[in-house]
PDB file of N, CA, C and O in Angstrom:
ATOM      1  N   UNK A   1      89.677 -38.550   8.852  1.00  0.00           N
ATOM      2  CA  UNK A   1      88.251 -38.783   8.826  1.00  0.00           C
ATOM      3  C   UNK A   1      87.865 -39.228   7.417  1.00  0.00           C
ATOM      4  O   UNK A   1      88.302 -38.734   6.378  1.00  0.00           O
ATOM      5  N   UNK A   2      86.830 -40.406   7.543  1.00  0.00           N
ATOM      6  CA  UNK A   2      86.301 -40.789   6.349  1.00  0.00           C
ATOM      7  C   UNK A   2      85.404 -39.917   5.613  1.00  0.00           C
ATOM      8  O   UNK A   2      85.041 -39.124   6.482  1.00  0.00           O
ATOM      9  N   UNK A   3      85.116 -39.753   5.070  1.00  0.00           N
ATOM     10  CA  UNK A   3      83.398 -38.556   4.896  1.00  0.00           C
ATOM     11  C   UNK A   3      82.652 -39.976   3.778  1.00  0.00           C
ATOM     12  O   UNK A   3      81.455 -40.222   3.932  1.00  0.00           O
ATOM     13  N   UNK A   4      83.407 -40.733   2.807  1.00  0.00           N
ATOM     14  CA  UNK A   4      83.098 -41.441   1.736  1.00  0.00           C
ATOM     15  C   UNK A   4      82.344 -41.251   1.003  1.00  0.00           C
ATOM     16  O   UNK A   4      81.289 -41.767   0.632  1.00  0.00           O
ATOM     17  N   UNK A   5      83.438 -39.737   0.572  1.00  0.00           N
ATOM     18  CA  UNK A   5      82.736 -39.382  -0.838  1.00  0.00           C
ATOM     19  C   UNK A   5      84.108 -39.168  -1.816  1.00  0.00           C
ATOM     20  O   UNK A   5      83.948 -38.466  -2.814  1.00  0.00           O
ATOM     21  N   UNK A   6      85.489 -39.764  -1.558  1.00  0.00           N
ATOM     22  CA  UNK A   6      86.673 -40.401  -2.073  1.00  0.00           C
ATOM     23  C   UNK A   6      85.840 -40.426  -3.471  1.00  0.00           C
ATOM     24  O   UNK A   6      84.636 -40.672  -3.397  1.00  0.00           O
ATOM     25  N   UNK A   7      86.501 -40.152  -4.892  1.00  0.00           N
ATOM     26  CA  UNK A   7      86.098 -40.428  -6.021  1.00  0.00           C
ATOM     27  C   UNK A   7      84.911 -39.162  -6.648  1.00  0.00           C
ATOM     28  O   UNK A   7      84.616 -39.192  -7.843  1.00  0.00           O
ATOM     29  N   UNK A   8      84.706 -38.804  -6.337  1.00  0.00           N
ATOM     30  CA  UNK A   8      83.582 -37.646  -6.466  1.00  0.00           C
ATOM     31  C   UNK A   8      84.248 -37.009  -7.018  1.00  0.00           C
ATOM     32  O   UNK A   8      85.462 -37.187  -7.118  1.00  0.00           O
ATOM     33  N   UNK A   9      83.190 -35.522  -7.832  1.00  0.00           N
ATOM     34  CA  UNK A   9      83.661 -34.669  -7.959  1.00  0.00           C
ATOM     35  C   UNK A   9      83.146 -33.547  -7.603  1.00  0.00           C
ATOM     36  O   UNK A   9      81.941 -33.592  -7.852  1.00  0.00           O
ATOM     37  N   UNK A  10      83.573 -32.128  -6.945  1.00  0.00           N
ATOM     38  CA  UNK A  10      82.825 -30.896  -6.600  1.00  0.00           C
ATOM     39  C   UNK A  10      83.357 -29.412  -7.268  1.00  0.00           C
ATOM     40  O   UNK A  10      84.469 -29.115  -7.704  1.00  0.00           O
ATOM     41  N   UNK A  11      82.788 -29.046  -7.222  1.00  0.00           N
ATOM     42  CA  UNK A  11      83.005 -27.479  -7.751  1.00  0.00           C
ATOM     43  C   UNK A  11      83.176 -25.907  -7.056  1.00  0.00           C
ATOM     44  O   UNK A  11      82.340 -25.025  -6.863  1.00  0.00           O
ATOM     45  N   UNK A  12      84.389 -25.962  -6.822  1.00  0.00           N
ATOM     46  CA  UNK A  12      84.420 -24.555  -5.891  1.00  0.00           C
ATOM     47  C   UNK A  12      85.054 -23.628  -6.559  1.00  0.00           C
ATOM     48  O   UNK A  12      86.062 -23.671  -7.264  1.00  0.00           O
ATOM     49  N   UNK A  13      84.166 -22.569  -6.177  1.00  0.00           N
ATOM     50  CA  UNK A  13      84.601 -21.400  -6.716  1.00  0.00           C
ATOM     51  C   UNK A  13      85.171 -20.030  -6.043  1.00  0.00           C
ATOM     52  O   UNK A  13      84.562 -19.723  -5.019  1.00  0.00           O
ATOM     53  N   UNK A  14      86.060 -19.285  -6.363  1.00  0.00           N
ATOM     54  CA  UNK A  14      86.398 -18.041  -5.401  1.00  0.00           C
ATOM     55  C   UNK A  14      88.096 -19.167  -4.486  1.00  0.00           C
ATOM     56  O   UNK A  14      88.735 -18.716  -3.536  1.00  0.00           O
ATOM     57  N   UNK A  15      88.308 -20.177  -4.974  1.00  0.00           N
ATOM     58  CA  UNK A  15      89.244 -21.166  -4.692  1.00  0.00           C
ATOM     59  C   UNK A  15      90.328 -21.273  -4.640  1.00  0.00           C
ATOM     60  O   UNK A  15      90.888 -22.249  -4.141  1.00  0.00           O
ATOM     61  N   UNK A  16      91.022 -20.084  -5.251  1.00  0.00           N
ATOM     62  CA  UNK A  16      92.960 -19.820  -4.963  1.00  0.00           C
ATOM     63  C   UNK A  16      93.045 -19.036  -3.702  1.00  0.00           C
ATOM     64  O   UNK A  16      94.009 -18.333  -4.006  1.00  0.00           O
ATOM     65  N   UNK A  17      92.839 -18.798  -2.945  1.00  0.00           N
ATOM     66  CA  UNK A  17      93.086 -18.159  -1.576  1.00  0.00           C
ATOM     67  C   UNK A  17      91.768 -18.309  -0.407  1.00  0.00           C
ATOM     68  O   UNK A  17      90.649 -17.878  -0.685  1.00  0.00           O
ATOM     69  N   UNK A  18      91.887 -18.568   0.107  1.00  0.00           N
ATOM     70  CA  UNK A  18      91.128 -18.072   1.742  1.00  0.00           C
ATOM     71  C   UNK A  18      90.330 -19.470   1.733  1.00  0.00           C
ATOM     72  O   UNK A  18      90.699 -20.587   1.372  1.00  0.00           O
ATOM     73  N   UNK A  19      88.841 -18.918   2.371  1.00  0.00           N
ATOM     74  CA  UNK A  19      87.983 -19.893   2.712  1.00  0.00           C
ATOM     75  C   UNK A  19      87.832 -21.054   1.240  1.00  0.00           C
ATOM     76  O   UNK A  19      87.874 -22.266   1.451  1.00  0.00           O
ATOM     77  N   UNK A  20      87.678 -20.568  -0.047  1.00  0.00           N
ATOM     78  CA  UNK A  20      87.155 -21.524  -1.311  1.00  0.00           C
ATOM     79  C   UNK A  20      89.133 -22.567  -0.873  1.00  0.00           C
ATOM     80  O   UNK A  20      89.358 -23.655  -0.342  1.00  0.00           O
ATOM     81  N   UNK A  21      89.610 -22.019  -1.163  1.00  0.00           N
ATOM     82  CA  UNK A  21      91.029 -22.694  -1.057  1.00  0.00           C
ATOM     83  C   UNK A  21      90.852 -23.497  -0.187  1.00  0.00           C
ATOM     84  O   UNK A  21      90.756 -24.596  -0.731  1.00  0.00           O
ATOM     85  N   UNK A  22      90.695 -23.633   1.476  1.00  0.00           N
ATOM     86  CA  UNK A  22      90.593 -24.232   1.946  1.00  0.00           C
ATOM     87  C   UNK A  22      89.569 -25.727   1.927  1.00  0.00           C
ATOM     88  O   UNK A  22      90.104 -26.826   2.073  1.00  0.00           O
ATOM     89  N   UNK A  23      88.326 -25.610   1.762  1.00  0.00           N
ATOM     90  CA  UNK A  23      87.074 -26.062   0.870  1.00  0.00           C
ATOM     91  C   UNK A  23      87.952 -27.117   0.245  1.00  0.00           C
ATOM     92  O   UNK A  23      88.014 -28.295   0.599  1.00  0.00           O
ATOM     93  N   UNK A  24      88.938 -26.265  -1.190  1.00  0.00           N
ATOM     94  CA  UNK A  24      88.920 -27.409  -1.790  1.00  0.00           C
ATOM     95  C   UNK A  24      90.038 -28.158  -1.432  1.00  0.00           C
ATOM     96  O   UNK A  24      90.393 -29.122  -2.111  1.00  0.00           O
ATOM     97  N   UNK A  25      90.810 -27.689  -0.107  1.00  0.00           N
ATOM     98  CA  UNK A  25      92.121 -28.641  -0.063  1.00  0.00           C
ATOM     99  C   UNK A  25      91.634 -29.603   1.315  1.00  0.00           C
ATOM    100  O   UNK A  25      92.084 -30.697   1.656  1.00  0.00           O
ATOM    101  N   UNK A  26      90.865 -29.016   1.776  1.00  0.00           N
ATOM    102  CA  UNK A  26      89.567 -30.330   2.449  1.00  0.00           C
ATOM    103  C   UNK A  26      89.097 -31.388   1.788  1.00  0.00           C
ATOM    104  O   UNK A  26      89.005 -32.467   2.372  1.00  0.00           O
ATOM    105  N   UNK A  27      88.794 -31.272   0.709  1.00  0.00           N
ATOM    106  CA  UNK A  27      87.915 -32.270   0.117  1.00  0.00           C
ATOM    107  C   UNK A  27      89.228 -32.976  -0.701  1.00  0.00           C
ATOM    108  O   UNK A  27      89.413 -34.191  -0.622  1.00  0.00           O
ATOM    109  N   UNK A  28      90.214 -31.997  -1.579  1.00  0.00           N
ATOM    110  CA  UNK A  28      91.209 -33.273  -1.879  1.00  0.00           C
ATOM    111  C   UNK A  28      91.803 -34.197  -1.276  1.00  0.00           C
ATOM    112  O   UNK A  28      92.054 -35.326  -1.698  1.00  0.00           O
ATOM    113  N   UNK A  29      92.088 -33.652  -0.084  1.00  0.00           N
ATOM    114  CA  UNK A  29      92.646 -34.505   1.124  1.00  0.00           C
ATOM    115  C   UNK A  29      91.842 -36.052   1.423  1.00  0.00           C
ATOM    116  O   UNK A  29      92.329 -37.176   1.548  1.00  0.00           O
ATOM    117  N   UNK A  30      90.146 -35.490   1.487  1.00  0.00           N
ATOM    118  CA  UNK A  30      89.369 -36.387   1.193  1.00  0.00           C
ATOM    119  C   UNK A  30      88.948 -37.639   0.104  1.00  0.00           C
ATOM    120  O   UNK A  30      88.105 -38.536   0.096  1.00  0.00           O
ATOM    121  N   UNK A  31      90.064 -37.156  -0.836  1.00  0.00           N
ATOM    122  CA  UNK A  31      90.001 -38.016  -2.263  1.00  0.00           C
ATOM    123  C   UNK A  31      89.094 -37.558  -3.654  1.00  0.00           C
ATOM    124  O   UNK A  31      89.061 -38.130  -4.744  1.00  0.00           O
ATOM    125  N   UNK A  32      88.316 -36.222  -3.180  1.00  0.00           N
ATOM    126  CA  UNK A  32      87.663 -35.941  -4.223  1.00  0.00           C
ATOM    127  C   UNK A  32      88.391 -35.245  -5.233  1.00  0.00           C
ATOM    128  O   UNK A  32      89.552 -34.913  -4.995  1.00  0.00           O
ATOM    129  N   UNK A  33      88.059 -35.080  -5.922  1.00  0.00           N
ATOM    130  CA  UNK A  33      88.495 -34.487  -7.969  1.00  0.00           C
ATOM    131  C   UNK A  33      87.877 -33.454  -7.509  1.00  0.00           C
ATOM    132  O   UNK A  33      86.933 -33.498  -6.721  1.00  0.00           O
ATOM    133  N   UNK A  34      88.442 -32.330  -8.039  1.00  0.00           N
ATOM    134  CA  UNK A  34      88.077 -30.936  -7.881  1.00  0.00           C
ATOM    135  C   UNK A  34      88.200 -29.796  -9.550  1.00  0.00           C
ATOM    136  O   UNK A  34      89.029 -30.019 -10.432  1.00  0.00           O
ATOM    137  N   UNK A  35      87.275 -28.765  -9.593  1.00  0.00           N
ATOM    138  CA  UNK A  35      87.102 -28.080 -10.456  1.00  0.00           C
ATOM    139  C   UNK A  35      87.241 -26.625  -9.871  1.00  0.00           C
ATOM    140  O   UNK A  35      86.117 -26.143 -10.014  1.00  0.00           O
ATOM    141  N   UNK A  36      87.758 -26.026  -9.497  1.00  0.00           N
ATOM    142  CA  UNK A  36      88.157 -24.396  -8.755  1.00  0.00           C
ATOM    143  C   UNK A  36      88.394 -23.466  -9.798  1.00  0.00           C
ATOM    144  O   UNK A  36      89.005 -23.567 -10.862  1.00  0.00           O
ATOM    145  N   UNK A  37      87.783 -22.554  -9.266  1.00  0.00           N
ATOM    146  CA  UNK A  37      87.008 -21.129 -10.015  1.00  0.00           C
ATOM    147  C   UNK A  37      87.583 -20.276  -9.506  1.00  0.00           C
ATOM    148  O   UNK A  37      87.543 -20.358  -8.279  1.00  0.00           O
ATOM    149  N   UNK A  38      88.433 -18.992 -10.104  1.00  0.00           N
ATOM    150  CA  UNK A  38      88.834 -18.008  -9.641  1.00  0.00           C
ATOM    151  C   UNK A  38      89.078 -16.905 -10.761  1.00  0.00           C
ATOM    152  O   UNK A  38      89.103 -17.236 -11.946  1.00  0.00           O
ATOM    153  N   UNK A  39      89.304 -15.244 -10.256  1.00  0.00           N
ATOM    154  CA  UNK A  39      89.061 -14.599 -11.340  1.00  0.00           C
ATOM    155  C   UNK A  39      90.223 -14.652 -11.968  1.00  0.00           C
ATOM    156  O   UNK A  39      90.128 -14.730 -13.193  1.00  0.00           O
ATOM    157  N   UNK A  40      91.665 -14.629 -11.367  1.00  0.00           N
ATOM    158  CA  UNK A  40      93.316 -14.721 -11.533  1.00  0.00           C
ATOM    159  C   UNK A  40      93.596 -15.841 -12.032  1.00  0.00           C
ATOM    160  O   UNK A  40      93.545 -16.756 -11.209  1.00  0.00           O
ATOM    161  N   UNK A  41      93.944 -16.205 -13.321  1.00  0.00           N
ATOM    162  CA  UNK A  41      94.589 -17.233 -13.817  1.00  0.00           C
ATOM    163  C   UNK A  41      95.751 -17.850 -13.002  1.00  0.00           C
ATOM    164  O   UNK A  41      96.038 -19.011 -12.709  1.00  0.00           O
ATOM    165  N   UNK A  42      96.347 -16.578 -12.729  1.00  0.00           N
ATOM    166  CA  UNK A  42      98.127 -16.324 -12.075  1.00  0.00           C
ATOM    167  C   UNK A  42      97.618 -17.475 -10.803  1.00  0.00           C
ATOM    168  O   UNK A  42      97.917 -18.664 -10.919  1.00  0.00           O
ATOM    169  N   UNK A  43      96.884 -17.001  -9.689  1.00  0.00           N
ATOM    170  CA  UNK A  43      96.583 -17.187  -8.493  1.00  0.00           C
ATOM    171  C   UNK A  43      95.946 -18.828  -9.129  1.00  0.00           C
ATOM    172  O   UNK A  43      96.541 -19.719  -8.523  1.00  0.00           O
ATOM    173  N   UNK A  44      95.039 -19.346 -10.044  1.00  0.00           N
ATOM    174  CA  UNK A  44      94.558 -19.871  -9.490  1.00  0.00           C
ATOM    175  C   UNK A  44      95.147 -21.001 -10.282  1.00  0.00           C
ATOM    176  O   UNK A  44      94.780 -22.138  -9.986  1.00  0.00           O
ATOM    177  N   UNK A  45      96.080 -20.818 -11.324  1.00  0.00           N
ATOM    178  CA  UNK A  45      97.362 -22.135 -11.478  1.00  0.00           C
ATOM    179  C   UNK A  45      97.725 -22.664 -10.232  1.00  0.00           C
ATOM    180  O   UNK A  45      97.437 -23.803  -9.863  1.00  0.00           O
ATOM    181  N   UNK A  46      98.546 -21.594  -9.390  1.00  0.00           N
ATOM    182  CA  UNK A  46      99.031 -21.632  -7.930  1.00  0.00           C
ATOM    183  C   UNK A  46      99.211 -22.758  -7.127  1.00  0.00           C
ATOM    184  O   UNK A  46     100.078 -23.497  -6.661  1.00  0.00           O
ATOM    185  N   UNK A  47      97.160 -22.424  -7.204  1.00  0.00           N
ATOM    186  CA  UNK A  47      96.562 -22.918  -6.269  1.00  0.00           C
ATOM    187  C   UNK A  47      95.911 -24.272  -6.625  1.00  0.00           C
ATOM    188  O   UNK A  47      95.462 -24.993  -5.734  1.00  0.00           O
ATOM    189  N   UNK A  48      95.869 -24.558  -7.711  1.00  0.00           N
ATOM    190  CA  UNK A  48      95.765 -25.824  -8.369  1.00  0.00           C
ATOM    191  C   UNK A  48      96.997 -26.878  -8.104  1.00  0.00           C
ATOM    192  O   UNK A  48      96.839 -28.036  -7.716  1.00  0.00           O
ATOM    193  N   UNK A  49      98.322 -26.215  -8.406  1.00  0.00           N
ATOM    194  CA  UNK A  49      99.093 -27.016  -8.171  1.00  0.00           C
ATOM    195  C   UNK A  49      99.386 -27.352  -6.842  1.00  0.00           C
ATOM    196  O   UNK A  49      99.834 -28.499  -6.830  1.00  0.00           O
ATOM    197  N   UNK A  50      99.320 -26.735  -5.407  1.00  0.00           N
ATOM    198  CA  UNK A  50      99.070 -26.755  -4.365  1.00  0.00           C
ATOM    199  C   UNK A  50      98.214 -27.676  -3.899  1.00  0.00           C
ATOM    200  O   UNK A  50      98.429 -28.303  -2.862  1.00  0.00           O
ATOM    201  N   UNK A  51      97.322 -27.807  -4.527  1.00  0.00           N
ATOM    202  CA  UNK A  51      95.758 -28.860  -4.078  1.00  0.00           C
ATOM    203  C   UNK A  51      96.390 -29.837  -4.824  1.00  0.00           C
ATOM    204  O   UNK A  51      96.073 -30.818  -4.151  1.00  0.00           O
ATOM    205  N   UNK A  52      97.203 -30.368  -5.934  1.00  0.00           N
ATOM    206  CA  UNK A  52      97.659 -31.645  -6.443  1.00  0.00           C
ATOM    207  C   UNK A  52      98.342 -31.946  -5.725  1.00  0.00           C
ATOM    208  O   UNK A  52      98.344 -33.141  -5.430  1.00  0.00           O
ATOM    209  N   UNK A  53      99.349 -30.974  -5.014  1.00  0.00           N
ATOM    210  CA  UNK A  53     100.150 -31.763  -4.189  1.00  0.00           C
ATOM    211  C   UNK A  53      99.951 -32.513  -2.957  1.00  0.00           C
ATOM    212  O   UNK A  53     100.729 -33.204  -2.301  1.00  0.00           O
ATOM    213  N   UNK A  54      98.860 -32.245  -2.816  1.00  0.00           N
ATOM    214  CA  UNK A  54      97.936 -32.615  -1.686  1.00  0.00           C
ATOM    215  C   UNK A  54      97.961 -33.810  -1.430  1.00  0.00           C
ATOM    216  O   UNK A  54      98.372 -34.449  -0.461  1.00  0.00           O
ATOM    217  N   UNK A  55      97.193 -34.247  -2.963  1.00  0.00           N
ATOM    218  CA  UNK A  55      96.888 -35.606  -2.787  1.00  0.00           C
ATOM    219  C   UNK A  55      96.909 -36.147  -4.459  1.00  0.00           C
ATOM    220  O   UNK A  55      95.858 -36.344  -5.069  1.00  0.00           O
ATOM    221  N   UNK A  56      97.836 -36.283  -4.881  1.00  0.00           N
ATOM    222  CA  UNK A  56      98.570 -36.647  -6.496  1.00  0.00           C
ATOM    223  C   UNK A  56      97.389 -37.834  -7.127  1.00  0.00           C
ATOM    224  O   UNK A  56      97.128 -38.082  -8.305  1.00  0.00           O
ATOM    225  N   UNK A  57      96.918 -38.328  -6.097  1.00  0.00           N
ATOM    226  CA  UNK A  57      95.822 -39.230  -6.575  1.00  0.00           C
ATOM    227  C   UNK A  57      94.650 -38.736  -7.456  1.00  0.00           C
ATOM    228  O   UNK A  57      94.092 -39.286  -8.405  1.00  0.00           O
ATOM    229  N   UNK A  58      94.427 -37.460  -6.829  1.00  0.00           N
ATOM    230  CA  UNK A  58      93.143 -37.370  -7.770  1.00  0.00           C
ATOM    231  C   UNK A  58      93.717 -36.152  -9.177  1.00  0.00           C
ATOM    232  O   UNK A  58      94.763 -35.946  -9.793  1.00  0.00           O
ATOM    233  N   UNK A  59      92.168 -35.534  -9.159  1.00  0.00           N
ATOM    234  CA  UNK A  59      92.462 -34.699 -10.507  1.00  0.00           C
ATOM    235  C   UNK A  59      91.907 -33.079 -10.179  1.00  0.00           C
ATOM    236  O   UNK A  59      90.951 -32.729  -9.487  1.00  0.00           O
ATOM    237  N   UNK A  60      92.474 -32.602 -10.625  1.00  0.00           N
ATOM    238  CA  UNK A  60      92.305 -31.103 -10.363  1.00  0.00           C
ATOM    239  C   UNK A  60      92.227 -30.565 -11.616  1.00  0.00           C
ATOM    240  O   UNK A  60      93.131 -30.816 -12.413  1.00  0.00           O
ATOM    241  N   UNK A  61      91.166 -29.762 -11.982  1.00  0.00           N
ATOM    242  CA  UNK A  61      91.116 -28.876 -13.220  1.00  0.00           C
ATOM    243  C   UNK A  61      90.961 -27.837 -12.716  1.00  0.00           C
ATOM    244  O   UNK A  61      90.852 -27.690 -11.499  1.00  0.00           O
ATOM    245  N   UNK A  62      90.905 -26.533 -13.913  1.00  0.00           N
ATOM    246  CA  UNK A  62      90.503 -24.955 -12.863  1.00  0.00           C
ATOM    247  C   UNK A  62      90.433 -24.052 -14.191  1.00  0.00           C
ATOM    248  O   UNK A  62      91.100 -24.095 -15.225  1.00  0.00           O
ATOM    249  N   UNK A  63      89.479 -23.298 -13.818  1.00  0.00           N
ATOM    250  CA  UNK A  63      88.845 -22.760 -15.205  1.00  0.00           C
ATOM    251  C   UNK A  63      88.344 -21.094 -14.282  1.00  0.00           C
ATOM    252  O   UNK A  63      87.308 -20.801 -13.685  1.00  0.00           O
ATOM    253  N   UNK A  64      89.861 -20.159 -14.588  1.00  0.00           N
ATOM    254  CA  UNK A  64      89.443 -18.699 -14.585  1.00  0.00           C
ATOM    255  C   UNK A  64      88.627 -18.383 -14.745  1.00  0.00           C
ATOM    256  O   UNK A  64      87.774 -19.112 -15.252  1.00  0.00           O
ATOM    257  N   UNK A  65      88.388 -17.156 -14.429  1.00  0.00           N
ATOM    258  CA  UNK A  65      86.497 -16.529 -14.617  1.00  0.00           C
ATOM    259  C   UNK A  65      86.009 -15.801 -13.311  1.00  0.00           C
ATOM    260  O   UNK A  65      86.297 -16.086 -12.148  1.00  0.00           O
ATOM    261  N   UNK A  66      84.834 -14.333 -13.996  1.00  0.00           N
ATOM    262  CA  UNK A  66      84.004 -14.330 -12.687  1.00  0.00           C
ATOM    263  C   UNK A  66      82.763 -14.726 -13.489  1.00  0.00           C
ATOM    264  O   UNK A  66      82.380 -14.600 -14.652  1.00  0.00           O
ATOM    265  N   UNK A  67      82.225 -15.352 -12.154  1.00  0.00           N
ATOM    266  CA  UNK A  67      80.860 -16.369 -12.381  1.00  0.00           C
ATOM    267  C   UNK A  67      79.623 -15.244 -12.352  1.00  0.00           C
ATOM    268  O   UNK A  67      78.512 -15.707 -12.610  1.00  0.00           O
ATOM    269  N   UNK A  68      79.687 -14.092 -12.120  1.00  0.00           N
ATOM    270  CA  UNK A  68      78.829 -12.986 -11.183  1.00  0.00           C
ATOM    271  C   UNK A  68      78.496 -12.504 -12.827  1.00  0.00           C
ATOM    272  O   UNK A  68      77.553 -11.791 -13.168  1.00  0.00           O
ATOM    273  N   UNK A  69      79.353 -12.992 -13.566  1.00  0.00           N
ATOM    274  CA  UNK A  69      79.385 -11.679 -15.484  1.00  0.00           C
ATOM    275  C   UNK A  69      78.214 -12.535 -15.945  1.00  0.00           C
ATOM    276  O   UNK A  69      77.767 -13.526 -15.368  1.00  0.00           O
ATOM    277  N   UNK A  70      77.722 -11.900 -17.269  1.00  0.00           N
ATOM    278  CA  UNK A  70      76.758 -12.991 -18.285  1.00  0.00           C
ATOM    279  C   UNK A  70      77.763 -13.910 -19.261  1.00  0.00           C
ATOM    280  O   UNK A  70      78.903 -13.642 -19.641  1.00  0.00           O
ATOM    281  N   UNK A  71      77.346 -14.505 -19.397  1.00  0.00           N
ATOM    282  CA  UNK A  71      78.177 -15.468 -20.326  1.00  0.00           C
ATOM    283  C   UNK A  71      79.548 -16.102 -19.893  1.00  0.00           C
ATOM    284  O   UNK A  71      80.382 -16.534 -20.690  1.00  0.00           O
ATOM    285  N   UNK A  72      79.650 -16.101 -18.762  1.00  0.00           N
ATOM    286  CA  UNK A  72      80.664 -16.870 -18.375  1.00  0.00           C
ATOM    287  C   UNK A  72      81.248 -18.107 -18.567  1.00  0.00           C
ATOM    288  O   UNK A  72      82.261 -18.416 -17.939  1.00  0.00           O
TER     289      UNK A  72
END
């Protein structure tokens, strides 16, 4: 399926396992560049490299953290 939003970029967070994981290996598949948020560094390398393999075309960054703290 087209969606034609190929080239984009989105931001998911909660993204090395379950529903956010899925989210973003939907949308890479789709061609978008992705930014994934998780509290586990460990987990969410992982899962970064997992979503590249997806689709080597685009770009994947991922920046540990909980978003819920101040100053995040």
């Amino acid at each position: 399926m087209d969606l034609g939003i190929a080239g984009r970029w989105a931001v998911i967070c909660a993204a090395s396992e379950g529903l956010g994981f899925a989210c973003a290996a939907a949308l890479v598949a789709e061609g978008v560049n992705v930014v994934i948020n998780a509290r586990r560094s460990e987990q969410l390398k992982v899962a970064a490299q997992q979503l590249q393999n997806i689709n080597s075309a685009i770009s994947v960054k991922w920046i540990s953290g909980d978003i819920t703290l101040a100053g995040f």
